[in-house]
CHARMM internal coordinates of N, CA and C (Angstrom, degrees):
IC EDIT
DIST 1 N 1 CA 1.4360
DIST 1 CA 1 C 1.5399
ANGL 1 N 1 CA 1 C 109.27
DIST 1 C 2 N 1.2742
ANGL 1 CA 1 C 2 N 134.56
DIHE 1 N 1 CA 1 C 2 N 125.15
DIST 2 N 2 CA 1.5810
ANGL 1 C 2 N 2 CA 147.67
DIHE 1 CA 1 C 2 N 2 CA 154.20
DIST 2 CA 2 C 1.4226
ANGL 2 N 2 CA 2 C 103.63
DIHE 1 C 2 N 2 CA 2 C -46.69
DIST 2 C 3 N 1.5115
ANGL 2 CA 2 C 3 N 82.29
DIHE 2 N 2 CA 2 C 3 N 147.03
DIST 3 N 3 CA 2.0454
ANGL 2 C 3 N 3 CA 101.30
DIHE 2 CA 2 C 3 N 3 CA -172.24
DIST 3 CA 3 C 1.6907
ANGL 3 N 3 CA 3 C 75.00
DIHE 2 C 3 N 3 CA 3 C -79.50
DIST 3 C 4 N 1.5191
ANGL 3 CA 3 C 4 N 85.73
DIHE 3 N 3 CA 3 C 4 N 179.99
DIST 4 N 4 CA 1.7957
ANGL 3 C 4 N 4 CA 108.98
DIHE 3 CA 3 C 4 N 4 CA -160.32
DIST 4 CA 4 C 2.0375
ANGL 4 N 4 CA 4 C 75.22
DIHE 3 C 4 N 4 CA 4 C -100.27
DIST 4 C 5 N 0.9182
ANGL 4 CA 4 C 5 N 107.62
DIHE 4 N 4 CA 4 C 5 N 145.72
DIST 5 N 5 CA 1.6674
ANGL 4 C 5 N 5 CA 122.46
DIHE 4 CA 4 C 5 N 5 CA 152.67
DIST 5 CA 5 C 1.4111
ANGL 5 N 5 CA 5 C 122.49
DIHE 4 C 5 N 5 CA 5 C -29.67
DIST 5 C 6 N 1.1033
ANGL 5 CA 5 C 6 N 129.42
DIHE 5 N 5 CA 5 C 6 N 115.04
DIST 6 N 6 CA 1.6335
ANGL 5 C 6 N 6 CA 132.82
DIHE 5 CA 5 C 6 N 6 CA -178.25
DIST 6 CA 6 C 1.6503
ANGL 6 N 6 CA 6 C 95.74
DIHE 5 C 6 N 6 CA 6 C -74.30
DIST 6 C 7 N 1.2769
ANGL 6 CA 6 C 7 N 133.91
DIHE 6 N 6 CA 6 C 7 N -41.90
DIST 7 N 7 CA 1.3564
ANGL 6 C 7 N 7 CA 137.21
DIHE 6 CA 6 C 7 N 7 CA -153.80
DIST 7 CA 7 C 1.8588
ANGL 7 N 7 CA 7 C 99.38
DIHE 6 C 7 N 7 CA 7 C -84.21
DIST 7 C 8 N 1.7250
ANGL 7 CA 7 C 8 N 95.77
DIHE 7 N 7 CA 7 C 8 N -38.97
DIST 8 N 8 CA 1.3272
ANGL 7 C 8 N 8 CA 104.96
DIHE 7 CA 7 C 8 N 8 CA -177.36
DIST 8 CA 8 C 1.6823
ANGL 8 N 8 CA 8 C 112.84
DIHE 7 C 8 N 8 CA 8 C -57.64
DIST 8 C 9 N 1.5313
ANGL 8 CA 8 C 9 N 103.15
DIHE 8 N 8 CA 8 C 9 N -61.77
DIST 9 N 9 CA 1.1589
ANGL 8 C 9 N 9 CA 137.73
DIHE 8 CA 8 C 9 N 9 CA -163.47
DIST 9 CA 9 C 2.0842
ANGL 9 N 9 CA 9 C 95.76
DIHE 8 C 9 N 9 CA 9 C -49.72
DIST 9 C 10 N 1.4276
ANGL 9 CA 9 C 10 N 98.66
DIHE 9 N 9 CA 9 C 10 N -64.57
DIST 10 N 10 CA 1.5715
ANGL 9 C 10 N 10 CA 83.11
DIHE 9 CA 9 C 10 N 10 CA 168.69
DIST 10 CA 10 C 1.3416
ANGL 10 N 10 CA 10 C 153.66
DIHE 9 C 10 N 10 CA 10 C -78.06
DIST 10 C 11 N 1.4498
ANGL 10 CA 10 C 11 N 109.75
DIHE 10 N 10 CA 10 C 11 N 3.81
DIST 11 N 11 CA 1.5285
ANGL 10 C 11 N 11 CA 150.93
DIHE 10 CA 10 C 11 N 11 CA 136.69
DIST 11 CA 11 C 1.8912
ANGL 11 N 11 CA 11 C 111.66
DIHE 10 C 11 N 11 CA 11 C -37.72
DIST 11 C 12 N 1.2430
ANGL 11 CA 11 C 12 N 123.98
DIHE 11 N 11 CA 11 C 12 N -34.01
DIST 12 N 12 CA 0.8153
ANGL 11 C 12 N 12 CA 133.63
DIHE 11 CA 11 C 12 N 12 CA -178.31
DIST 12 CA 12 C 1.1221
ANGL 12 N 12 CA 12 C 102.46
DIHE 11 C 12 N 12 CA 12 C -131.32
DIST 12 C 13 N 1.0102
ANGL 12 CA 12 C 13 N 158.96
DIHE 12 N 12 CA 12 C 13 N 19.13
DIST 13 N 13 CA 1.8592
ANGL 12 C 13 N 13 CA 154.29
DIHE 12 CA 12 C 13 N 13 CA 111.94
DIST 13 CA 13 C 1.1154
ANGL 13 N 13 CA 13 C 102.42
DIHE 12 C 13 N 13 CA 13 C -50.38
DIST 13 C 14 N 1.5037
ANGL 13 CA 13 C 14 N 126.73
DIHE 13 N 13 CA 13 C 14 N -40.99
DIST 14 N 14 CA 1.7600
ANGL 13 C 14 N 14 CA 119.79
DIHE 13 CA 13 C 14 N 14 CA -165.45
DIST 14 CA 14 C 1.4823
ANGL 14 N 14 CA 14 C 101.13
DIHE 13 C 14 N 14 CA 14 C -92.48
DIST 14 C 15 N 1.3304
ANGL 14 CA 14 C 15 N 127.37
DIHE 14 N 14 CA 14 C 15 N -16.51
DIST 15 N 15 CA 1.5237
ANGL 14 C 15 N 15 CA 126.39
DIHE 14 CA 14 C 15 N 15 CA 160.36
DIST 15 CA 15 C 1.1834
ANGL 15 N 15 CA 15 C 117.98
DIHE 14 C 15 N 15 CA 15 C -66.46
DIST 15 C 16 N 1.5316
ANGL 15 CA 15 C 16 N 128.24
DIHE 15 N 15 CA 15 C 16 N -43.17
DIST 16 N 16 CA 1.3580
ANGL 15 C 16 N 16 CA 109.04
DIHE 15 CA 15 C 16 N 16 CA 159.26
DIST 16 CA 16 C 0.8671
ANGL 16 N 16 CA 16 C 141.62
DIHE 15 C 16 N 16 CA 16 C -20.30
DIST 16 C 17 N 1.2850
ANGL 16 CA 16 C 17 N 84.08
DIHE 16 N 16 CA 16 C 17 N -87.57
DIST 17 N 17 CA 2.1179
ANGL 16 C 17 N 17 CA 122.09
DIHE 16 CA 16 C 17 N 17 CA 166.18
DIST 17 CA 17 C 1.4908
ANGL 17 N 17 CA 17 C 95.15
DIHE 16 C 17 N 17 CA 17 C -20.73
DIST 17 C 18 N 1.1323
ANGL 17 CA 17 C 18 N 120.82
DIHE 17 N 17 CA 17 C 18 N -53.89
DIST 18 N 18 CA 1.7485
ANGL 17 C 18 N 18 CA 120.89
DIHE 17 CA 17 C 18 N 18 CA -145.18
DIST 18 CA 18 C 1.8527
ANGL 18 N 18 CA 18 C 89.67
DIHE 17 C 18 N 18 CA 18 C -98.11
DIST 18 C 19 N 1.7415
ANGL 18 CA 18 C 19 N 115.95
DIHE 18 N 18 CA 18 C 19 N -1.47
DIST 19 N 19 CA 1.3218
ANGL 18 C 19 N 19 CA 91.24
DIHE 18 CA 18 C 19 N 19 CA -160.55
DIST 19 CA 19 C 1.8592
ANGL 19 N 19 CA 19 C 120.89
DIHE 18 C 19 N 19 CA 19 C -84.37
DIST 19 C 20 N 1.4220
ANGL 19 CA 19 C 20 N 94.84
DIHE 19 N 19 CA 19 C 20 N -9.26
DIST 20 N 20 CA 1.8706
ANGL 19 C 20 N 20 CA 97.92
DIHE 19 CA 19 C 20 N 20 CA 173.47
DIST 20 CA 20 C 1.4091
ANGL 20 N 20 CA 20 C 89.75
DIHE 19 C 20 N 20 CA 20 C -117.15
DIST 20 C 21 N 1.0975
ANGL 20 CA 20 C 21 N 98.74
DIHE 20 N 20 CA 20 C 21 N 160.77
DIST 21 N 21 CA 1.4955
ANGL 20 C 21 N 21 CA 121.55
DIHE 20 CA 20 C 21 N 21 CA 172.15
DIST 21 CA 21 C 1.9726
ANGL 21 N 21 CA 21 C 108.29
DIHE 20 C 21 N 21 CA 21 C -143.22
DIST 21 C 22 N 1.0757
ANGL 21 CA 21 C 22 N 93.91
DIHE 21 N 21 CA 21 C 22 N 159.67
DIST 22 N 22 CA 1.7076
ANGL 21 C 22 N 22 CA 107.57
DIHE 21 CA 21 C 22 N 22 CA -178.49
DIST 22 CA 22 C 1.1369
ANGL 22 N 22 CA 22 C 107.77
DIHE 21 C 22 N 22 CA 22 C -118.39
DIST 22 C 23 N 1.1138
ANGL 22 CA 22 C 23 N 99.89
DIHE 22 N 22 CA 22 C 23 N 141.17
DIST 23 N 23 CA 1.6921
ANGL 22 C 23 N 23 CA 124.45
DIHE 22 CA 22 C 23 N 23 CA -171.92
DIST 23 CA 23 C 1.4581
ANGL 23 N 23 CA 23 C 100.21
DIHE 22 C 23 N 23 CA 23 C -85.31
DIST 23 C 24 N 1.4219
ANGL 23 CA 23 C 24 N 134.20
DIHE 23 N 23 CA 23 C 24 N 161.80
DIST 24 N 24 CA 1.4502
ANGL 23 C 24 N 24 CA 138.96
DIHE 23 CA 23 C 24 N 24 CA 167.65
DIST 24 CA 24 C 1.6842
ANGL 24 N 24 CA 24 C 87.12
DIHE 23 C 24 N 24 CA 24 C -118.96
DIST 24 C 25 N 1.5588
ANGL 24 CA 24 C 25 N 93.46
DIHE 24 N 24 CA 24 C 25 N 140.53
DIST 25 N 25 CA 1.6810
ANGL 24 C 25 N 25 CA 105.16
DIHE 24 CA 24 C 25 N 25 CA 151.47
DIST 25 CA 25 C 0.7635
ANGL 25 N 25 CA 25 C 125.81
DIHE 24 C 25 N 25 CA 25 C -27.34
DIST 25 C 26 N 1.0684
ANGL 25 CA 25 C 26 N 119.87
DIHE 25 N 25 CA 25 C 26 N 124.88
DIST 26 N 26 CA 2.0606
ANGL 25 C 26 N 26 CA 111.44
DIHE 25 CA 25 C 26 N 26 CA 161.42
DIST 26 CA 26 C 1.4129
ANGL 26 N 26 CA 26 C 108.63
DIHE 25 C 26 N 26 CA 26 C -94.49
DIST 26 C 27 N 1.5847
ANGL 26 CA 26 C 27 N 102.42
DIHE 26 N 26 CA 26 C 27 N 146.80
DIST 27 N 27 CA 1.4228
ANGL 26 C 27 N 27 CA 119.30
DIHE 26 CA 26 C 27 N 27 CA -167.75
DIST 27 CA 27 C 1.3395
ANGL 27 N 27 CA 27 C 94.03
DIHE 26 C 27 N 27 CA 27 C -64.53
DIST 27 C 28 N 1.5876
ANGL 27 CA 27 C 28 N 94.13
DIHE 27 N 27 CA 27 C 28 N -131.35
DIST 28 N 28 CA 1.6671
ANGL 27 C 28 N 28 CA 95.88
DIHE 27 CA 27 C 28 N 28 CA -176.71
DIST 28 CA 28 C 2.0589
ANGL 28 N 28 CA 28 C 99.13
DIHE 27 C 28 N 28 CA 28 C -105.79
DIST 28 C 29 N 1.7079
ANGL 28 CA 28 C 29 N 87.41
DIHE 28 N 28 CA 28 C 29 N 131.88
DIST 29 N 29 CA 1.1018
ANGL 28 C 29 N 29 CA 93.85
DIHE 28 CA 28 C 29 N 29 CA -171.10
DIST 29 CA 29 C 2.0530
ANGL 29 N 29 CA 29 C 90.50
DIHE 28 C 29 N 29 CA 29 C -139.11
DIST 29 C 30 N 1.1864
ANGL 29 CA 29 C 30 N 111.81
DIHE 29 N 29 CA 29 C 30 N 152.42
DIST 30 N 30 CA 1.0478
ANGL 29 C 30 N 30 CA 101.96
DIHE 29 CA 29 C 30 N 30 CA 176.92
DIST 30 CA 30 C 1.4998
ANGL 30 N 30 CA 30 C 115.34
DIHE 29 C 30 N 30 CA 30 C -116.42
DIST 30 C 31 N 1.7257
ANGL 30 CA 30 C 31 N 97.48
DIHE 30 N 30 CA 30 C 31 N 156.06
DIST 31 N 31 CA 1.4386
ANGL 30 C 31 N 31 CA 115.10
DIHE 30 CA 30 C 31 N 31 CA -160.90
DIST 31 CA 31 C 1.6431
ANGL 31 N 31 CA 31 C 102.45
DIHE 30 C 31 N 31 CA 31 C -86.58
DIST 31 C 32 N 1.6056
ANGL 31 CA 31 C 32 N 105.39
DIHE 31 N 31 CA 31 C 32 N 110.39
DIST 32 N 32 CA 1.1821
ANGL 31 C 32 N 32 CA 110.62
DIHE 31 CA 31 C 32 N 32 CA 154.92
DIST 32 CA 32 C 1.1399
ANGL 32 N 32 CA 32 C 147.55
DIHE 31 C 32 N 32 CA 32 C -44.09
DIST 32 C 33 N 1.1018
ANGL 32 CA 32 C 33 N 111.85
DIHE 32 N 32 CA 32 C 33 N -29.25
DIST 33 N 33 CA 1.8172
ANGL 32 C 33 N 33 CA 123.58
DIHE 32 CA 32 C 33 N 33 CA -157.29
DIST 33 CA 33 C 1.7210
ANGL 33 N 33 CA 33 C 107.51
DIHE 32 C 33 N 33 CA 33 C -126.45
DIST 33 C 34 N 1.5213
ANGL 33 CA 33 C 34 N 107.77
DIHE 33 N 33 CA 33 C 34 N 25.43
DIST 34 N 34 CA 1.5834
ANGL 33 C 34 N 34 CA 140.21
DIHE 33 CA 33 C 34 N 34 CA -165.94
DIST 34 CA 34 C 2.2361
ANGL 34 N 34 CA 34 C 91.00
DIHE 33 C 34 N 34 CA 34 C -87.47
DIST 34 C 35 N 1.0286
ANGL 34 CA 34 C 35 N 102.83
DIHE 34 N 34 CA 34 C 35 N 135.16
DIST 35 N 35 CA 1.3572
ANGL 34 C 35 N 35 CA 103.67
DIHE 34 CA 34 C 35 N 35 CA 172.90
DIST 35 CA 35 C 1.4040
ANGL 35 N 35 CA 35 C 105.93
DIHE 34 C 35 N 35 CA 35 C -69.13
DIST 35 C 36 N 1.5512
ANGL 35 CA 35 C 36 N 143.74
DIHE 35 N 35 CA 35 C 36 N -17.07
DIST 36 N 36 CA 1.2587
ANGL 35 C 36 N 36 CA 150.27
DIHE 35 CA 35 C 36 N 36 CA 145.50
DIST 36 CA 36 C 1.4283
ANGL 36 N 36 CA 36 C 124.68
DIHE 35 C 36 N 36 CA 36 C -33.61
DIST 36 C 37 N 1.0299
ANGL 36 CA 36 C 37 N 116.78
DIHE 36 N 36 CA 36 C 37 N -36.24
DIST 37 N 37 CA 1.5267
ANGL 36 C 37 N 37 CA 148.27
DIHE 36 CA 36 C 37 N 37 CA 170.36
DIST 37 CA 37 C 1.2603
ANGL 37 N 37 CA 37 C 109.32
DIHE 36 C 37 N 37 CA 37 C -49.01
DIST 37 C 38 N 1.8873
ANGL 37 CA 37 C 38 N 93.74
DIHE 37 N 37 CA 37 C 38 N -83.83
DIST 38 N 38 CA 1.4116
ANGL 37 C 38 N 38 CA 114.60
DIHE 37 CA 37 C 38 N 38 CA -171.15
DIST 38 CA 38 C 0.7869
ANGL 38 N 38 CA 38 C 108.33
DIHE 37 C 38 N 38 CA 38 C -60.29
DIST 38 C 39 N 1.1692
ANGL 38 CA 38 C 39 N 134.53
DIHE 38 N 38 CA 38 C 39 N -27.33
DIST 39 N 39 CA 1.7080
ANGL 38 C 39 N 39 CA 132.70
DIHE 38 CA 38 C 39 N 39 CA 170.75
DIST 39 CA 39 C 1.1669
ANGL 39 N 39 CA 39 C 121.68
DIHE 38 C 39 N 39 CA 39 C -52.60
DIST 39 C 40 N 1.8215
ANGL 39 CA 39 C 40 N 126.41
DIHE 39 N 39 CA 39 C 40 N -35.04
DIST 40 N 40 CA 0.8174
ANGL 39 C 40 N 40 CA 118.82
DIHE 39 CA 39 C 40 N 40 CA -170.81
DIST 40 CA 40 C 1.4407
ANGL 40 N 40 CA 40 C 117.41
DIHE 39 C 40 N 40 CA 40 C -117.67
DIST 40 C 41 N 0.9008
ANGL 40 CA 40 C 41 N 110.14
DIHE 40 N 40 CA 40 C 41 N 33.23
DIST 41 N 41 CA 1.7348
ANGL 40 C 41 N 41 CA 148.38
DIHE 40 CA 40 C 41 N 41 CA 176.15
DIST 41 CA 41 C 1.5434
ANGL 41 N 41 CA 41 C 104.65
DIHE 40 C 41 N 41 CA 41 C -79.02
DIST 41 C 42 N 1.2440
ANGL 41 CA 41 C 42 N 125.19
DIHE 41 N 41 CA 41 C 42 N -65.63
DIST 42 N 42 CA 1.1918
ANGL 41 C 42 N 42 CA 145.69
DIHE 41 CA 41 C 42 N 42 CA 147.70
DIST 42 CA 42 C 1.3590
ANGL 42 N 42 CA 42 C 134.93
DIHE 41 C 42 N 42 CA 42 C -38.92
DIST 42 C 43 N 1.4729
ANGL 42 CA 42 C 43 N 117.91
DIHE 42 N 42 CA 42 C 43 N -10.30
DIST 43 N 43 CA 1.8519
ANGL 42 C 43 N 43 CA 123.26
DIHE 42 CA 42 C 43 N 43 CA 168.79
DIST 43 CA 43 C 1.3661
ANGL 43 N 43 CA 43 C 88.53
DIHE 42 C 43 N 43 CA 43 C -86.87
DIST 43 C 44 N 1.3304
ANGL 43 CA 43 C 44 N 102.79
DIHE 43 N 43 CA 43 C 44 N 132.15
DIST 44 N 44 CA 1.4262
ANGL 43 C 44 N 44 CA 108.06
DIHE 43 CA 43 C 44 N 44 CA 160.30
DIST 44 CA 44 C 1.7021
ANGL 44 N 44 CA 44 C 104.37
DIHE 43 C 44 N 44 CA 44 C -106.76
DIST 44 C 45 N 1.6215
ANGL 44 CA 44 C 45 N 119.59
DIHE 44 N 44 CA 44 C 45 N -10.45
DIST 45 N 45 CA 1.7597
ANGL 44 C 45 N 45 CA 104.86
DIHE 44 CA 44 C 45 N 45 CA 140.90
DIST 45 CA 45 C 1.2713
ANGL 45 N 45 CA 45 C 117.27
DIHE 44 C 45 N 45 CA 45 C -21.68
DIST 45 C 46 N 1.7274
ANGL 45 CA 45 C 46 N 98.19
DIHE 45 N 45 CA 45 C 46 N -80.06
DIST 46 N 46 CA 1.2331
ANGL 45 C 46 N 46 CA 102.58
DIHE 45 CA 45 C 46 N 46 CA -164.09
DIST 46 CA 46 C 1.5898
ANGL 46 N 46 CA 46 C 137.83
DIHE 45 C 46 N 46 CA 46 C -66.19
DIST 46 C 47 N 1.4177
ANGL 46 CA 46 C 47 N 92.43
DIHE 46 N 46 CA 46 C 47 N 0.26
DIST 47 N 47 CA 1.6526
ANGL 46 C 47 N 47 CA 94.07
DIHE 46 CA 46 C 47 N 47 CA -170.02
DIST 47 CA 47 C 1.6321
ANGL 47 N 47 CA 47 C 81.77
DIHE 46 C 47 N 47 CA 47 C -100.45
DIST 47 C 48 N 1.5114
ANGL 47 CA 47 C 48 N 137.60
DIHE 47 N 47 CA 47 C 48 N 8.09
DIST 48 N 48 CA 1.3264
ANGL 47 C 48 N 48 CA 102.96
DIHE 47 CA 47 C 48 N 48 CA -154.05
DIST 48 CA 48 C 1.7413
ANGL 48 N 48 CA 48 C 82.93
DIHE 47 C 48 N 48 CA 48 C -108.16
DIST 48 C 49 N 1.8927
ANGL 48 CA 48 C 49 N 102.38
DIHE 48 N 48 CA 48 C 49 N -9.90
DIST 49 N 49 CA 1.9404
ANGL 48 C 49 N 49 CA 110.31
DIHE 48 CA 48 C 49 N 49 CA -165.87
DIST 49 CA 49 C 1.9463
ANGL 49 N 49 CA 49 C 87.30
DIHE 48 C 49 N 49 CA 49 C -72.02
DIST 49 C 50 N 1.3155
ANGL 49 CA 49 C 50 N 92.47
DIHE 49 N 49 CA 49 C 50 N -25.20
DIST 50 N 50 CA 2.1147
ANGL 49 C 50 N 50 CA 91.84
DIHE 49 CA 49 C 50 N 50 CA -157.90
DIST 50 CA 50 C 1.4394
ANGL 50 N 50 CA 50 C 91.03
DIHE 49 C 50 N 50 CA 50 C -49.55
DIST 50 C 51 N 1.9664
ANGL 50 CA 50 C 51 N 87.90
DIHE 50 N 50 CA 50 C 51 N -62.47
DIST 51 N 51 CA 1.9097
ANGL 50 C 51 N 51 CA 86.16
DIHE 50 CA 50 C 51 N 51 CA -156.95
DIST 51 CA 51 C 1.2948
ANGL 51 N 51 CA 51 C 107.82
DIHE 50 C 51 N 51 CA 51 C -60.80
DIST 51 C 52 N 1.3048
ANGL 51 CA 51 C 52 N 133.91
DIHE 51 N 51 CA 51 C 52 N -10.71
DIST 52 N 52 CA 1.7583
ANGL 51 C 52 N 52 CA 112.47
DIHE 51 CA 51 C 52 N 52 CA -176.41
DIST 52 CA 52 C 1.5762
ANGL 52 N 52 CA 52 C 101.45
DIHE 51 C 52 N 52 CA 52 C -90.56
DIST 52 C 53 N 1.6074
ANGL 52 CA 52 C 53 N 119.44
DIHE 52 N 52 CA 52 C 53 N -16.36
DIST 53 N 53 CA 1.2705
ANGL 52 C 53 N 53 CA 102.67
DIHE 52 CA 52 C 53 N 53 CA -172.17
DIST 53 CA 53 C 1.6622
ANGL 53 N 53 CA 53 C 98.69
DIHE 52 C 53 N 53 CA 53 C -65.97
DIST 53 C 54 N 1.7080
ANGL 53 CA 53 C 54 N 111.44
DIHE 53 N 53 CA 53 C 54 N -44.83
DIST 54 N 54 CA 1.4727
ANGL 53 C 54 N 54 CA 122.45
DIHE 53 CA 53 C 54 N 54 CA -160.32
DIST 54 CA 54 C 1.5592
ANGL 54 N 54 CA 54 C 108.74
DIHE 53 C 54 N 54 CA 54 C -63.22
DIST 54 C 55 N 1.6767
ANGL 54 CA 54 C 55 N 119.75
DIHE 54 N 54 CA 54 C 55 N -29.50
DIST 55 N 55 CA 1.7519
ANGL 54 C 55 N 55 CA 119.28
DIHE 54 CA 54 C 55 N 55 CA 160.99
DIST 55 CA 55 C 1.5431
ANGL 55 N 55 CA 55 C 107.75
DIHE 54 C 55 N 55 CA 55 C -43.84
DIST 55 C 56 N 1.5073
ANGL 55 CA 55 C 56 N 107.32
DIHE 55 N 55 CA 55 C 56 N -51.52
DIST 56 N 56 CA 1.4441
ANGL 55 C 56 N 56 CA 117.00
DIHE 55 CA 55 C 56 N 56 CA -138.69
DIST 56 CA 56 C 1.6562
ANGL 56 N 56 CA 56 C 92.15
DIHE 55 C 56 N 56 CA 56 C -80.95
DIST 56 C 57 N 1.6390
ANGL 56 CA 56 C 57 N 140.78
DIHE 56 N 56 CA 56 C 57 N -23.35
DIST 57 N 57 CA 0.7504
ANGL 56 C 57 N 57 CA 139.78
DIHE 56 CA 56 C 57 N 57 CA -179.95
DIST 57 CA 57 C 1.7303
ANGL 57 N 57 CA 57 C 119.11
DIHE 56 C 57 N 57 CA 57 C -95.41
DIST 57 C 58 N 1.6592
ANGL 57 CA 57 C 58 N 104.21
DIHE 57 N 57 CA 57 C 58 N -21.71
DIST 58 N 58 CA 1.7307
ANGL 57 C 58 N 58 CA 100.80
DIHE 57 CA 57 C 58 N 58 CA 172.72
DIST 58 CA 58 C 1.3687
ANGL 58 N 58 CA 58 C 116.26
DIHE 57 C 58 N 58 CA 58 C -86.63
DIST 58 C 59 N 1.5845
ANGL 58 CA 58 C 59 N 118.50
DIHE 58 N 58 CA 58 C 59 N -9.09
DIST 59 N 59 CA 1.5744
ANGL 58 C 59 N 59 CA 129.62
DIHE 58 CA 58 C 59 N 59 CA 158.61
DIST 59 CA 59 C 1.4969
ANGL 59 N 59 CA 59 C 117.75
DIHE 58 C 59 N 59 CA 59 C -52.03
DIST 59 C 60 N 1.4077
ANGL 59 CA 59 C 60 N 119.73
DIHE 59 N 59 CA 59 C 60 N -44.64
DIST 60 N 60 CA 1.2303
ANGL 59 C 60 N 60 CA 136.22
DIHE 59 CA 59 C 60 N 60 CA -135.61
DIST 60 CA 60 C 1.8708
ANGL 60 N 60 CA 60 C 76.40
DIHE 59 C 60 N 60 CA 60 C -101.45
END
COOR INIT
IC SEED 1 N 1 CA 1 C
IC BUILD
């Protein structure tokens, strides 16, 4: 039987290494899928304040 590849072999030592990774906290990020949300999915107030804020800012 042939030795396994030295070139190979550490090709796949450095895949390990690389194979989990850790997440960092996230600061403050907000929760989408929050019944707060969905709630406000449904103002059509509020969707009507967005689009005039978003006119009032691509003018500018």
């Amino acid at each position: 039987m042939e030795k396994f590849p030295k070139k190979l072999a550490a090709k796949l030592s450095k895949s390990l290494e690389n194979a989990l990774r850790s997440l960092s906290k996230p600061g403050r990020l907000i929760d989408f899928s929050s019944n707060d949300y969905l709630g406000m999915v449904g103002n059509g107030e509020l969707e009507q304040n967005t689009l005039d804020l978003l006119k009032k800012y691509m003018k500018a």
